[in-house]
C-alpha positions in Angstrom: -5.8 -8.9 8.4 -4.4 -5.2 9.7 -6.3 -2.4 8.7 -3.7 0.4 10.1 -2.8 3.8 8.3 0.6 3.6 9.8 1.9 2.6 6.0 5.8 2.0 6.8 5.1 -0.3 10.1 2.3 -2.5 7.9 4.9 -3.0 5.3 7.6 -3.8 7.6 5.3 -7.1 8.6 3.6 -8.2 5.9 4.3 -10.4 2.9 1.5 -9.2 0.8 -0.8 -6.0 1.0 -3.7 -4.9 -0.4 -4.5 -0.7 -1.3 -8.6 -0.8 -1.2 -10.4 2.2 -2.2 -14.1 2.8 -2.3 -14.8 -0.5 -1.4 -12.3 -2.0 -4.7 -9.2 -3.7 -4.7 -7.1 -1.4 -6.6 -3.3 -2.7 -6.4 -2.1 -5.9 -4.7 1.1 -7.5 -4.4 4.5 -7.3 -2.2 5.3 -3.9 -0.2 7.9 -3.2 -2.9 5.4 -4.0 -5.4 2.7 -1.4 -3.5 5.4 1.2 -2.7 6.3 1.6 -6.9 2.8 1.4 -7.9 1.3 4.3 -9.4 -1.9 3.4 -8.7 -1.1 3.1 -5.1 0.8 6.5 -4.9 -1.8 8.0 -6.6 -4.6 7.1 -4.5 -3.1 6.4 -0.9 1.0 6.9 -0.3 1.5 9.8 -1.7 4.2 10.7 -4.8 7.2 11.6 -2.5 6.0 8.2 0.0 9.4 6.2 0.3 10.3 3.1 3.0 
């Protein structure tokens, strides 16, 4: 487990991620899967957030 807000280096390692807000799992799945989630641009990355 990483817990890190450094987005692009966590990416860079991982096979699978999580994006938890308010204590709920909102989007899983691989970093290209987290990076082109709505959801996950919505809540965390940002709209213009890009590897």
């Amino acid at each position: 487990i990483i817990t890190d807000h450094n987005v692009r280096e966590t990416l860079s390692v991982c096979d699978r991620a999580y994006i938890i807000h308010q204590g709920k799992i909102l989007v899983d799945g691989t970093p290209e899967q987290i990076v082109h989630s709505e959801v996950a641009r919505g809540v965390y990355l940002g709209e213009d957030f890009n590897l």
